[in-house]
mmCIF file of the N, C-alpha and C atoms, coordinates in Angstrom:
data_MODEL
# 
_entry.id   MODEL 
# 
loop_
_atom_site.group_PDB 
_atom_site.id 
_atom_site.type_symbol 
_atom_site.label_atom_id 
_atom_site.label_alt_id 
_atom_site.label_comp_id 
_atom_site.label_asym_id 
_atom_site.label_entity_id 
_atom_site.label_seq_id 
_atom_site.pdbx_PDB_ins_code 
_atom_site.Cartn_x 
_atom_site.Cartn_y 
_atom_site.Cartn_z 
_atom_site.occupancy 
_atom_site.B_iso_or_equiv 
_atom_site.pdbx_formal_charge 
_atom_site.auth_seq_id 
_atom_site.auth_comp_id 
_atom_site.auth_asym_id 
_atom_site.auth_atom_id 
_atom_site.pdbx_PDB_model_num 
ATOM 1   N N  . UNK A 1 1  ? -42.445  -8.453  59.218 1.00 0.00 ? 1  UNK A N  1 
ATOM 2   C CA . UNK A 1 1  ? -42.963  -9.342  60.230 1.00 0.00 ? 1  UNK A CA 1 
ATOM 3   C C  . UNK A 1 1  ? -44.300  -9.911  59.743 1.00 0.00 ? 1  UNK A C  1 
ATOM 4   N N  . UNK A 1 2  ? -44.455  -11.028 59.561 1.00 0.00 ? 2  UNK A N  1 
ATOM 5   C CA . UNK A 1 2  ? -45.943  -12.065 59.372 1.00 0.00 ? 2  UNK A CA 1 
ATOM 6   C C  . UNK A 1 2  ? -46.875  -11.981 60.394 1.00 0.00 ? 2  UNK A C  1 
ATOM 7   N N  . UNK A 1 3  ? -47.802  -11.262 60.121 1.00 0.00 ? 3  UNK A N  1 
ATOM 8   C CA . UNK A 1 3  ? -49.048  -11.554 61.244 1.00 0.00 ? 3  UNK A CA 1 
ATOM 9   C C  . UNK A 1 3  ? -49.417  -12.458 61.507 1.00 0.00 ? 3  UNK A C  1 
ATOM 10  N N  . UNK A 1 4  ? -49.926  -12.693 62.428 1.00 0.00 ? 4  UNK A N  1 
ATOM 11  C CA . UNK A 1 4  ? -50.046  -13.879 63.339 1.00 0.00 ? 4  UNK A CA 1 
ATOM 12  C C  . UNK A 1 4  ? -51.510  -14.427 63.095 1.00 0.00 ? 4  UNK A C  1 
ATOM 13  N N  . UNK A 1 5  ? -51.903  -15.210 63.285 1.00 0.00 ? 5  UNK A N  1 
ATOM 14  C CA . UNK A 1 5  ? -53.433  -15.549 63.160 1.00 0.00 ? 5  UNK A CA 1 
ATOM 15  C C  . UNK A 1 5  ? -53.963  -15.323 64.316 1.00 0.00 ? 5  UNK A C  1 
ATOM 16  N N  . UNK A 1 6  ? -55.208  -15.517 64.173 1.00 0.00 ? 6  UNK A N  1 
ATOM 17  C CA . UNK A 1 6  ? -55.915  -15.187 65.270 1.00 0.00 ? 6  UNK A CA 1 
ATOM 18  C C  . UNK A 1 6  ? -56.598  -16.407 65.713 1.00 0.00 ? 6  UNK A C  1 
ATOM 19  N N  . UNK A 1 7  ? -56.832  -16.545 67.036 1.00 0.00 ? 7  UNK A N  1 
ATOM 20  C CA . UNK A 1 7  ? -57.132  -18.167 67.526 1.00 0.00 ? 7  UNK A CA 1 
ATOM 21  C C  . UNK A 1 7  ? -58.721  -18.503 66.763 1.00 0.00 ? 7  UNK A C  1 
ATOM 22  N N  . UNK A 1 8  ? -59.093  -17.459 66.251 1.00 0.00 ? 8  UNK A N  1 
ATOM 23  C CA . UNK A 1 8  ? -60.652  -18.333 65.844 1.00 0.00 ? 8  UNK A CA 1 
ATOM 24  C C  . UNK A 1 8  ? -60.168  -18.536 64.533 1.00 0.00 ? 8  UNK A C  1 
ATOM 25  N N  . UNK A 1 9  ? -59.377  -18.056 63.750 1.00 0.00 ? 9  UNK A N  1 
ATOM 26  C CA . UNK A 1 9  ? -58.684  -18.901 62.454 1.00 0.00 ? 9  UNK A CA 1 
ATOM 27  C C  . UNK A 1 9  ? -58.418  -19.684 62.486 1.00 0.00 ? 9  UNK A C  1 
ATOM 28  N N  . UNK A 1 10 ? -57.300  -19.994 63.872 1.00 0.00 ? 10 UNK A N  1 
ATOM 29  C CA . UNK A 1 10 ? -56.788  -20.984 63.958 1.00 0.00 ? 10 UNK A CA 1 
ATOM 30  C C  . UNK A 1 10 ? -57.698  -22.888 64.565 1.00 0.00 ? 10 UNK A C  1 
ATOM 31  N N  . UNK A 1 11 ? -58.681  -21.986 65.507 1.00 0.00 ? 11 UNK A N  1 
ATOM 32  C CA . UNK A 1 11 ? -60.010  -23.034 66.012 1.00 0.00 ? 11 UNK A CA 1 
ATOM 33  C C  . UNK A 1 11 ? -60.087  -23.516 64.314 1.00 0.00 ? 11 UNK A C  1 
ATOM 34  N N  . UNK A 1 12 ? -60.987  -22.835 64.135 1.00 0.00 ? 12 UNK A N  1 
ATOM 35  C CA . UNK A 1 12 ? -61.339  -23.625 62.464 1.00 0.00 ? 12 UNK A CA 1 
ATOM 36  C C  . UNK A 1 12 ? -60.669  -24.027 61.389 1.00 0.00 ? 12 UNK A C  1 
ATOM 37  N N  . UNK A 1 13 ? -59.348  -23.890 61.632 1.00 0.00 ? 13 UNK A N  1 
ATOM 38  C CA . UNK A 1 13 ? -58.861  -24.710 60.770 1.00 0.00 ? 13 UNK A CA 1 
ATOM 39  C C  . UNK A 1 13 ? -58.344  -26.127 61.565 1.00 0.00 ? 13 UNK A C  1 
ATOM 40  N N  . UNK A 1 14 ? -58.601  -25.923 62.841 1.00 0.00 ? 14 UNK A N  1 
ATOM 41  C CA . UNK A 1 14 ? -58.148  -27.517 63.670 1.00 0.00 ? 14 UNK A CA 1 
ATOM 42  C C  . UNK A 1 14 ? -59.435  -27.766 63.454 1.00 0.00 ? 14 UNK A C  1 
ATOM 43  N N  . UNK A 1 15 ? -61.080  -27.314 63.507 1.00 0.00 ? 15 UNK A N  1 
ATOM 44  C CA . UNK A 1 15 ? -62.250  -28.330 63.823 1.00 0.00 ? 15 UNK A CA 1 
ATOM 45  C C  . UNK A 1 15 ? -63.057  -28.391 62.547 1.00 0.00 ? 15 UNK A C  1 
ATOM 46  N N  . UNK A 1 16 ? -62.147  -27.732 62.112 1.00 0.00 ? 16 UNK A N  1 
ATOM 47  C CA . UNK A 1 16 ? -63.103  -27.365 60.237 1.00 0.00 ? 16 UNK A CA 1 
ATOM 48  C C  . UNK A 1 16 ? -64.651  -26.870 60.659 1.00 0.00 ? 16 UNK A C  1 
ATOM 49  N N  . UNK A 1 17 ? -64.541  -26.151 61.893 1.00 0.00 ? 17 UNK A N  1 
ATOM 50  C CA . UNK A 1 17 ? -65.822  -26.237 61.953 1.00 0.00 ? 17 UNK A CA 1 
ATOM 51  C C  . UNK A 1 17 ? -65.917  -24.538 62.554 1.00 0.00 ? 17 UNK A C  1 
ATOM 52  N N  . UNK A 1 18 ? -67.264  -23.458 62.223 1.00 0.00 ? 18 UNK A N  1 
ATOM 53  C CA . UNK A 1 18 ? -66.939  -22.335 62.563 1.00 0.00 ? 18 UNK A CA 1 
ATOM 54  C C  . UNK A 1 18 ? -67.485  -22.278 64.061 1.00 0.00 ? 18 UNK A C  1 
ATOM 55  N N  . UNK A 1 19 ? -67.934  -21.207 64.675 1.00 0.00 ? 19 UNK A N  1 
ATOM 56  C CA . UNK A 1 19 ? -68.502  -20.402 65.646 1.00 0.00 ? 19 UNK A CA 1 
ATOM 57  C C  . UNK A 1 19 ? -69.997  -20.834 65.995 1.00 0.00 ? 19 UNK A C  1 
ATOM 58  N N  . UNK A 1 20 ? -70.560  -21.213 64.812 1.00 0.00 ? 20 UNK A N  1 
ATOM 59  C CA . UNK A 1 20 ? -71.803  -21.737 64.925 1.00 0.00 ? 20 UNK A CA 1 
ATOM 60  C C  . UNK A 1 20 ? -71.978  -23.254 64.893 1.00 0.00 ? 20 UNK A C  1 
ATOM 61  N N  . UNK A 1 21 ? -70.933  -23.598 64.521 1.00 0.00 ? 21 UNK A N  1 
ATOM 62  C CA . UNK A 1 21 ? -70.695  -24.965 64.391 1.00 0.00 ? 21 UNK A CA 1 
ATOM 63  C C  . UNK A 1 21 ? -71.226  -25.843 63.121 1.00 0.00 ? 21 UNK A C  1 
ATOM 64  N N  . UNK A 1 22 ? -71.208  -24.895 62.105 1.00 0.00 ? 22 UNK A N  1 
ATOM 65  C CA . UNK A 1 22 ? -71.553  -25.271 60.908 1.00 0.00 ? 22 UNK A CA 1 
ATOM 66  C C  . UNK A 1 22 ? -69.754  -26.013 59.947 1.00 0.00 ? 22 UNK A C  1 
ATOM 67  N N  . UNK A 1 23 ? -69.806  -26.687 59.299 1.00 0.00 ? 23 UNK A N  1 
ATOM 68  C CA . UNK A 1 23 ? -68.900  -27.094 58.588 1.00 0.00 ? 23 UNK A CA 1 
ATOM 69  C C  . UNK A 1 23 ? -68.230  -25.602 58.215 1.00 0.00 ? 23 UNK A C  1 
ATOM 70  N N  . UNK A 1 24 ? -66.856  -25.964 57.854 1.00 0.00 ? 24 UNK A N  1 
ATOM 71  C CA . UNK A 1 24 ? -66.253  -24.366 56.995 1.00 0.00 ? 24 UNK A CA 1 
ATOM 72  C C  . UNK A 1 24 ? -66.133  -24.911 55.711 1.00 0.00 ? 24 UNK A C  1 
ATOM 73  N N  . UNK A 1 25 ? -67.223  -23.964 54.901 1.00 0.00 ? 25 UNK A N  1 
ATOM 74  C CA . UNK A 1 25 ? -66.405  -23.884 53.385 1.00 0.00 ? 25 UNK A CA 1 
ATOM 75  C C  . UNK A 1 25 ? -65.953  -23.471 52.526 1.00 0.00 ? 25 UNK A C  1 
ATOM 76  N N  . UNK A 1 26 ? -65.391  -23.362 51.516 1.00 0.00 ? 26 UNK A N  1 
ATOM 77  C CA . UNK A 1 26 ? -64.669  -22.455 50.495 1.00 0.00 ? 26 UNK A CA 1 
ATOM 78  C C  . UNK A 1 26 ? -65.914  -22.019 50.103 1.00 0.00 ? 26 UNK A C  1 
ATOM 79  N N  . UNK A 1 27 ? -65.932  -21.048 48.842 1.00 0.00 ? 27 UNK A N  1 
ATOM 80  C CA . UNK A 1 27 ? -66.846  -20.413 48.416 1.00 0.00 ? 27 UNK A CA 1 
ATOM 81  C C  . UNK A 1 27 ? -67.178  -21.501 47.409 1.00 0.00 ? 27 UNK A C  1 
ATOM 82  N N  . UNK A 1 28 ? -66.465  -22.678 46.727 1.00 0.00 ? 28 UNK A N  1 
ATOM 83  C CA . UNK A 1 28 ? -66.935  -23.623 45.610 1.00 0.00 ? 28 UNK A CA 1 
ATOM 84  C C  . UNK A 1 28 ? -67.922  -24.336 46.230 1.00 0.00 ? 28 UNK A C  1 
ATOM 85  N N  . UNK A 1 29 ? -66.950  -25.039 47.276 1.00 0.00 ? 29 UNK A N  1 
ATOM 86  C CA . UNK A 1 29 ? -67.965  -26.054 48.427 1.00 0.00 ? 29 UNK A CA 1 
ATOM 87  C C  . UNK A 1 29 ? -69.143  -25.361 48.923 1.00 0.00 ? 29 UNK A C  1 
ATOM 88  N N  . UNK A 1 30 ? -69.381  -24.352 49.393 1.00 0.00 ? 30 UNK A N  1 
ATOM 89  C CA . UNK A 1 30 ? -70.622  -23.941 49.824 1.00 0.00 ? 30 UNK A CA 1 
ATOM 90  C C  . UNK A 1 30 ? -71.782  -23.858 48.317 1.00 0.00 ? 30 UNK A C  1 
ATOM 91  N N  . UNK A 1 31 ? -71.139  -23.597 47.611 1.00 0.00 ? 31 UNK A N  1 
ATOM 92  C CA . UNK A 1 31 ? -72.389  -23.432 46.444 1.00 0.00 ? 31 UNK A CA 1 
ATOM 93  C C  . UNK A 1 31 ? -72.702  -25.132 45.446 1.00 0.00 ? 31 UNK A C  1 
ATOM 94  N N  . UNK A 1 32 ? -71.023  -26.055 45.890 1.00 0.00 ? 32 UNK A N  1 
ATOM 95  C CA . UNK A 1 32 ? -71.852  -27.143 45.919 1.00 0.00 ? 32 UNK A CA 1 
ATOM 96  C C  . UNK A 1 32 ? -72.984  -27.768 46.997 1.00 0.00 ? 32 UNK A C  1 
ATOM 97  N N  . UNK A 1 33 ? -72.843  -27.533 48.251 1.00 0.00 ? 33 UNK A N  1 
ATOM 98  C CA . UNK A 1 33 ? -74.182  -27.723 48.717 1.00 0.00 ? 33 UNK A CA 1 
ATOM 99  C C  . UNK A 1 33 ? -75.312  -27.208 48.573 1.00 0.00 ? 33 UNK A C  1 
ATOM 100 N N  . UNK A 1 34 ? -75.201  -25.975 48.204 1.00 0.00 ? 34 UNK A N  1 
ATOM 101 C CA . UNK A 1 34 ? -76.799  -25.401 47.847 1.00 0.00 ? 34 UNK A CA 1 
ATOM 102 C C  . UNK A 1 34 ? -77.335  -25.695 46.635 1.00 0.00 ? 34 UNK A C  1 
ATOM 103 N N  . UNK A 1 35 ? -76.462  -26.595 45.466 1.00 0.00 ? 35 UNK A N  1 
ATOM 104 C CA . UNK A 1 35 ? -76.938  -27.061 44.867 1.00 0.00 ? 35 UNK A CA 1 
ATOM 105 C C  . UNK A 1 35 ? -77.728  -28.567 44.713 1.00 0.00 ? 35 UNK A C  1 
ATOM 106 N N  . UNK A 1 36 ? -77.280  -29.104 45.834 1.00 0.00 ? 36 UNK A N  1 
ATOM 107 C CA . UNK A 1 36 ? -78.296  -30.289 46.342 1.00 0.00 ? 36 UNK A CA 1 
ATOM 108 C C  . UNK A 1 36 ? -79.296  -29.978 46.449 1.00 0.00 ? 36 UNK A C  1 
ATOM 109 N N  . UNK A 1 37 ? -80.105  -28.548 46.882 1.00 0.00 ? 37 UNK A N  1 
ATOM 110 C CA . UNK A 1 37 ? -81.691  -28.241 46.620 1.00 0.00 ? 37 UNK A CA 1 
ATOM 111 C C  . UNK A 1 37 ? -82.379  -28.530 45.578 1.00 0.00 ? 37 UNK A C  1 
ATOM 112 N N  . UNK A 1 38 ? -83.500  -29.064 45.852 1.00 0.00 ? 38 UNK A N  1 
ATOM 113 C CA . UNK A 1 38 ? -83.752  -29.675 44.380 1.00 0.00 ? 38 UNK A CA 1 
ATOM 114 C C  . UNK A 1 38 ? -85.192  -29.020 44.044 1.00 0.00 ? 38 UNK A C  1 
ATOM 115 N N  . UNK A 1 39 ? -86.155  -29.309 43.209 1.00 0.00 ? 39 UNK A N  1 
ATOM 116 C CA . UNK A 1 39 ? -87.622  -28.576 43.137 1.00 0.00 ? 39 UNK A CA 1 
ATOM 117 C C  . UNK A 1 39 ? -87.883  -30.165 42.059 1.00 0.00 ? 39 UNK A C  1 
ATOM 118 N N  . UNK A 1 40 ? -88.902  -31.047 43.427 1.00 0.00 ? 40 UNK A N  1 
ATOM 119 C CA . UNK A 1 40 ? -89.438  -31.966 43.058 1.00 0.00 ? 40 UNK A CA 1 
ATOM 120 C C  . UNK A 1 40 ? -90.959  -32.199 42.221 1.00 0.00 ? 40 UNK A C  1 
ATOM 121 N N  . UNK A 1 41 ? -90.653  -32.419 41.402 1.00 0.00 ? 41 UNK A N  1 
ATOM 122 C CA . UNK A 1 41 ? -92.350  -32.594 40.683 1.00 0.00 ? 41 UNK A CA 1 
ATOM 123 C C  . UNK A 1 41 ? -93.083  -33.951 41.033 1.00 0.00 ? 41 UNK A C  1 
ATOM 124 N N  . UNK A 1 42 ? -94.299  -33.811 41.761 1.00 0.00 ? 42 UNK A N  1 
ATOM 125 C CA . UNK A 1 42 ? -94.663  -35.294 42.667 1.00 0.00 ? 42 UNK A CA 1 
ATOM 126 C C  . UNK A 1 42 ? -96.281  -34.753 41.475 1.00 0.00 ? 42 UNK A C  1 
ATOM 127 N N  . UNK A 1 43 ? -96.234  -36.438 40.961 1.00 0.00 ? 43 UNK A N  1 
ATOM 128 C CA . UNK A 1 43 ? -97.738  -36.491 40.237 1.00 0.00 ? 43 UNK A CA 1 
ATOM 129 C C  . UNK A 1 43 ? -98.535  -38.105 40.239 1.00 0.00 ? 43 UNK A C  1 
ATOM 130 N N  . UNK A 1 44 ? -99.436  -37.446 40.840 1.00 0.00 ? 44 UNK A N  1 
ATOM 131 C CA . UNK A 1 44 ? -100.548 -39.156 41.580 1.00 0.00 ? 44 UNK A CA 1 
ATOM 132 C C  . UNK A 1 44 ? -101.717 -39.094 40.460 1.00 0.00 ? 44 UNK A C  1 
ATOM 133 N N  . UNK A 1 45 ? -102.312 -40.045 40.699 1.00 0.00 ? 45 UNK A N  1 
ATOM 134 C CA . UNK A 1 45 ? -104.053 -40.335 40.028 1.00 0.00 ? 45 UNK A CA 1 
ATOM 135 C C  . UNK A 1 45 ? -104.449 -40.810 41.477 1.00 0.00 ? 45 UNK A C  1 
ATOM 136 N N  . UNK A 1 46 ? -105.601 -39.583 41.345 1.00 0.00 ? 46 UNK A N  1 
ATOM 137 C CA . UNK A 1 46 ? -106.423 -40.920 42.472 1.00 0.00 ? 46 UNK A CA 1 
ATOM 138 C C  . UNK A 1 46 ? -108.258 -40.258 41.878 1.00 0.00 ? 46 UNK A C  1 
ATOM 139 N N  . UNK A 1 47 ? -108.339 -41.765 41.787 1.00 0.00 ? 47 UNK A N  1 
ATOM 140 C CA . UNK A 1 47 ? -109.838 -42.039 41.150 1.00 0.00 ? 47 UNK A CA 1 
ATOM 141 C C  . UNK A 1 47 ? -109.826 -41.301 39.879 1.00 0.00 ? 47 UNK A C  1 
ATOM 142 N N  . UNK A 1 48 ? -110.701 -40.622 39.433 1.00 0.00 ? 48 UNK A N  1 
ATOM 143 C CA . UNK A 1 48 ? -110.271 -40.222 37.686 1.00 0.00 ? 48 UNK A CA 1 
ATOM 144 C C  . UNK A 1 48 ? -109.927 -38.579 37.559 1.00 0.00 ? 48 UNK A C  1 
ATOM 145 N N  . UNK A 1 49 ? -109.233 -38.037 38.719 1.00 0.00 ? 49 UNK A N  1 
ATOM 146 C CA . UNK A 1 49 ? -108.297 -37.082 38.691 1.00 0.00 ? 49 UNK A CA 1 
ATOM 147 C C  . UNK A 1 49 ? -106.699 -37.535 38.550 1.00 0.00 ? 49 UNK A C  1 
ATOM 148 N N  . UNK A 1 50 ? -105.765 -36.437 38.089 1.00 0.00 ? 50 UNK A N  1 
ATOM 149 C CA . UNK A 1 50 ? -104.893 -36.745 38.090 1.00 0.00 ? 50 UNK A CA 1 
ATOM 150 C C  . UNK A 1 50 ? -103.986 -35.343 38.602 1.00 0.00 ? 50 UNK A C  1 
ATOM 151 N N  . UNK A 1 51 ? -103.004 -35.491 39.338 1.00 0.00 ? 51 UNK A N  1 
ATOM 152 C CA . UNK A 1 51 ? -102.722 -34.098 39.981 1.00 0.00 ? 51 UNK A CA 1 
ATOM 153 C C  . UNK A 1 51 ? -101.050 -34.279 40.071 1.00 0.00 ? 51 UNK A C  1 
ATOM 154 N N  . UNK A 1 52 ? -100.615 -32.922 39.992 1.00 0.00 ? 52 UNK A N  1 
ATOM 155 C CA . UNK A 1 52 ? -99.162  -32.591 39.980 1.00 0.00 ? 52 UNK A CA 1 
ATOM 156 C C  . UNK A 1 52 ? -99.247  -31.494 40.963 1.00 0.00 ? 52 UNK A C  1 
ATOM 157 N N  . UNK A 1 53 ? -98.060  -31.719 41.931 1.00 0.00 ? 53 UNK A N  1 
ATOM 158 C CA . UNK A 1 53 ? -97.645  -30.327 42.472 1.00 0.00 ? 53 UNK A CA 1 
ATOM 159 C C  . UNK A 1 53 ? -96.062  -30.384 42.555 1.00 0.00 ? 53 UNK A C  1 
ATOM 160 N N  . UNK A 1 54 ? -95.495  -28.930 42.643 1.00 0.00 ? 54 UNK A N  1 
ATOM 161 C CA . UNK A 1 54 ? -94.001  -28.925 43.070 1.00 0.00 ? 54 UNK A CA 1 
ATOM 162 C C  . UNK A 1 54 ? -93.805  -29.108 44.489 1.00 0.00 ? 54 UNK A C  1 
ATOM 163 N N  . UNK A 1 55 ? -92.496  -29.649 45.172 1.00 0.00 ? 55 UNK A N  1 
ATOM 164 C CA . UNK A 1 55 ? -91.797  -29.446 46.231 1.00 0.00 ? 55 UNK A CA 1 
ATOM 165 C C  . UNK A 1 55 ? -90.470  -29.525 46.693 1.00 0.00 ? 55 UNK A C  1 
ATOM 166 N N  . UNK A 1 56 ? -90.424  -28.045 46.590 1.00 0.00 ? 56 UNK A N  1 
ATOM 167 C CA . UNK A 1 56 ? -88.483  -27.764 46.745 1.00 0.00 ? 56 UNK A CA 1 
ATOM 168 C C  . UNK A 1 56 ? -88.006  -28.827 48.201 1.00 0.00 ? 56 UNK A C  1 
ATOM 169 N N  . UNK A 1 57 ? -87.146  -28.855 48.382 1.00 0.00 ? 57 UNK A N  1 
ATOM 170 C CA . UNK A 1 57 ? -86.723  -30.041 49.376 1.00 0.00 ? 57 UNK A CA 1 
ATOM 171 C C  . UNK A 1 57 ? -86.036  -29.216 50.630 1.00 0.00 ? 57 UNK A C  1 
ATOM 172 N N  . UNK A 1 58 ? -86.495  -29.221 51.699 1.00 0.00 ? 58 UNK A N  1 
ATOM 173 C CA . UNK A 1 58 ? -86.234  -28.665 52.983 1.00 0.00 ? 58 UNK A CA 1 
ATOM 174 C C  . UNK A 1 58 ? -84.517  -28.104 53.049 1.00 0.00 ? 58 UNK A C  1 
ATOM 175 N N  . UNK A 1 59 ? -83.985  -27.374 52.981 1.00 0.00 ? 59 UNK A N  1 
ATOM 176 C CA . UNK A 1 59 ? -83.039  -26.661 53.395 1.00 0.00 ? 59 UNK A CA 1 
ATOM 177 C C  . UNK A 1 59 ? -82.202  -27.156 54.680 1.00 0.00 ? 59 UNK A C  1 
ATOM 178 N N  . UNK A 1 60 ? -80.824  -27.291 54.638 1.00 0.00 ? 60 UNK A N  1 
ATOM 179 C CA . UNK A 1 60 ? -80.304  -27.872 55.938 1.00 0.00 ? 60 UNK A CA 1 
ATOM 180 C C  . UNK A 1 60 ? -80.118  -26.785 56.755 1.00 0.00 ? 60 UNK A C  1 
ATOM 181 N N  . UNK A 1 61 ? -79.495  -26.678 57.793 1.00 0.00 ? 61 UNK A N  1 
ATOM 182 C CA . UNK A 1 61 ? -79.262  -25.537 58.422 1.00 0.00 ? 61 UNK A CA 1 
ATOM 183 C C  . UNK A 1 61 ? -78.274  -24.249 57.953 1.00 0.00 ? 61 UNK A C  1 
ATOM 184 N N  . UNK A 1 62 ? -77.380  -25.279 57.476 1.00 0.00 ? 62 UNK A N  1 
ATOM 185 C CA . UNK A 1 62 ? -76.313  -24.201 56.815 1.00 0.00 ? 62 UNK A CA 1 
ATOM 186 C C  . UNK A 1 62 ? -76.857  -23.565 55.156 1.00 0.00 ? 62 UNK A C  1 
ATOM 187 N N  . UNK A 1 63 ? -77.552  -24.591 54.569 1.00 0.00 ? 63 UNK A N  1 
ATOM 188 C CA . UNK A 1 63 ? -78.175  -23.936 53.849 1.00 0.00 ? 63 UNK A CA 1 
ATOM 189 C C  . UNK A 1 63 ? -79.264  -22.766 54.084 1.00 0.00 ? 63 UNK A C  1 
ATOM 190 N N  . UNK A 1 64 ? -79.894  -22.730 54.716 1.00 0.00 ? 64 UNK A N  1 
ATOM 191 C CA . UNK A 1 64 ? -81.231  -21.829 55.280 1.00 0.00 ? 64 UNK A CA 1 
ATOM 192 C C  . UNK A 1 64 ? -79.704  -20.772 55.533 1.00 0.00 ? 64 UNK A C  1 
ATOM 193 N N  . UNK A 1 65 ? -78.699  -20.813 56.699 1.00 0.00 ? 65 UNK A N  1 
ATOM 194 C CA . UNK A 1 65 ? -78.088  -19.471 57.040 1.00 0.00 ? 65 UNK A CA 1 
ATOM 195 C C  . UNK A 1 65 ? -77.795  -18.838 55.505 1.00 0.00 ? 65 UNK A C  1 
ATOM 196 N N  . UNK A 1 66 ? -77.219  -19.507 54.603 1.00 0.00 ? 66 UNK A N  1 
ATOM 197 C CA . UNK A 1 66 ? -76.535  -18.933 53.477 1.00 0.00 ? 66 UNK A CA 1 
ATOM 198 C C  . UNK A 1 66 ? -77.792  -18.498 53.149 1.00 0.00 ? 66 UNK A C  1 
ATOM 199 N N  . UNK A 1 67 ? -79.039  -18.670 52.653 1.00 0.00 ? 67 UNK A N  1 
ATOM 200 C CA . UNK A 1 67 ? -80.024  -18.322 52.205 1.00 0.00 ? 67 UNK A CA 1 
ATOM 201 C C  . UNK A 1 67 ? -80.446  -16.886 53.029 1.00 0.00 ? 67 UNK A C  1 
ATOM 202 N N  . UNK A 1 68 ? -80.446  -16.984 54.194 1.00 0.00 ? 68 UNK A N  1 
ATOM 203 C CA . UNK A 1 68 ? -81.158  -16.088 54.911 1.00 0.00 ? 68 UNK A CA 1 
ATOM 204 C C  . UNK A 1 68 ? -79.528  -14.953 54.790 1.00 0.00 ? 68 UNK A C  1 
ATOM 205 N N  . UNK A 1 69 ? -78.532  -15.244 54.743 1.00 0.00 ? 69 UNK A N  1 
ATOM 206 C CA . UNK A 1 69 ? -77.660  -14.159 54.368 1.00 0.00 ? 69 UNK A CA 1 
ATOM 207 C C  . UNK A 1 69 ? -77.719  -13.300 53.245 1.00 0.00 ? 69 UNK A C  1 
ATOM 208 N N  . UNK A 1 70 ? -78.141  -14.367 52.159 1.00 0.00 ? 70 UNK A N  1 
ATOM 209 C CA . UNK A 1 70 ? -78.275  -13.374 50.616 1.00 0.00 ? 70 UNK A CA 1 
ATOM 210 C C  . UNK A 1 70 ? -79.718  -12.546 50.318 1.00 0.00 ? 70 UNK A C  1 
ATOM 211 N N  . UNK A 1 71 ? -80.579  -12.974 51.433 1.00 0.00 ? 71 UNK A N  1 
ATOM 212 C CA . UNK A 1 71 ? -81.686  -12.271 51.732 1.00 0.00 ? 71 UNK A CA 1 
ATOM 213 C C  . UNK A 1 71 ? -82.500  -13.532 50.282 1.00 0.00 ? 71 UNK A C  1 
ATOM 214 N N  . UNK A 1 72 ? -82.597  -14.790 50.253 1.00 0.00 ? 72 UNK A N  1 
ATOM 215 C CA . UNK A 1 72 ? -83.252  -15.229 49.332 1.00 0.00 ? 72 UNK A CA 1 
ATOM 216 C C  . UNK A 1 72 ? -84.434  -16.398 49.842 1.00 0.00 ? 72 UNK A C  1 
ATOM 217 N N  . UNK A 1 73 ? -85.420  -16.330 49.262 1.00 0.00 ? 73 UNK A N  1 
ATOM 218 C CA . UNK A 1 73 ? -87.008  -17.349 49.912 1.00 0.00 ? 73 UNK A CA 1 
ATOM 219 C C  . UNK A 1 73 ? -86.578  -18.705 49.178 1.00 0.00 ? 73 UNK A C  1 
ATOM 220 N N  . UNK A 1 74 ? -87.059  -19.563 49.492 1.00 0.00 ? 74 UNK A N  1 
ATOM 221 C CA . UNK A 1 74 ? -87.298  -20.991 48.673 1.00 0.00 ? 74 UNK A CA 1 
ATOM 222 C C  . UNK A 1 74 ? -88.921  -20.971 48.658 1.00 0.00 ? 74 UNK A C  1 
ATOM 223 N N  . UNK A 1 75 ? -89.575  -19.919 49.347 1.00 0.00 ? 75 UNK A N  1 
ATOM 224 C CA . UNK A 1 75 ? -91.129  -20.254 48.931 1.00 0.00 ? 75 UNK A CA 1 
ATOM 225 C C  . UNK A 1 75 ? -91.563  -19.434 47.459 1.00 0.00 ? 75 UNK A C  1 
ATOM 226 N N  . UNK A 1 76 ? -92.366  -20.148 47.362 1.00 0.00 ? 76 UNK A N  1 
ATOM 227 C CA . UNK A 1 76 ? -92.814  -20.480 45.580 1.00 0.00 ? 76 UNK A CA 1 
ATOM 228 C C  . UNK A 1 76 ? -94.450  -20.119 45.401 1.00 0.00 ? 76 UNK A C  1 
ATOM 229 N N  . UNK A 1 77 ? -95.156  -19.316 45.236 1.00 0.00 ? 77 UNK A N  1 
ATOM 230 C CA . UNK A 1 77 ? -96.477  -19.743 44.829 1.00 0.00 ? 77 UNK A CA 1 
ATOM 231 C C  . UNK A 1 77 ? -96.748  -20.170 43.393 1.00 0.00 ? 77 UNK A C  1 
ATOM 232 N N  . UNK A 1 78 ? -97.958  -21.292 43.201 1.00 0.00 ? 78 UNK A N  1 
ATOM 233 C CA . UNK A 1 78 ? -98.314  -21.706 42.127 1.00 0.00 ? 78 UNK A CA 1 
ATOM 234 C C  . UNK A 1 78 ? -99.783  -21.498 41.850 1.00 0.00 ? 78 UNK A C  1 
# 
């Protein structure tokens, strides 16, 4: 006998969408979005200084959950 699914399997595969209401993704797709994080290098002159700093790029929501699941920071000191 084939087990049956269970209706929150079945919810998300009609709304592609989970419990939290985040997109559902495979394990490829999810690590292609967390690779859209980027770590921007921004460098100005102003007057006869010249200055560089980094800035990683804000986290979406579903990114921050996956992050805050693997127990990992995006903060950086320099």
């Amino acid at each position: 006998m084939k087990a049956s699914r269970s209706e929150s399997a079945q919810s998300k595969e009609r709304k592609k969408r989970n419990q939290e209401n985040f997109p559902v993704h495979s394990f490829r797709t999810l690590l292609e979005d967390l690779g859209t994080i980027c770590l921007n290098t921004v460098e100005c002159t102003i007057r006869e200084g010249s200055y560089r700093f980094s800035k990683i790029t804000r986290p979406t929501q579903l990114q921050q959950k996956a992050l805050d699941l693997l127990g990992v920071s995006l903060i950086c000191t320099q």
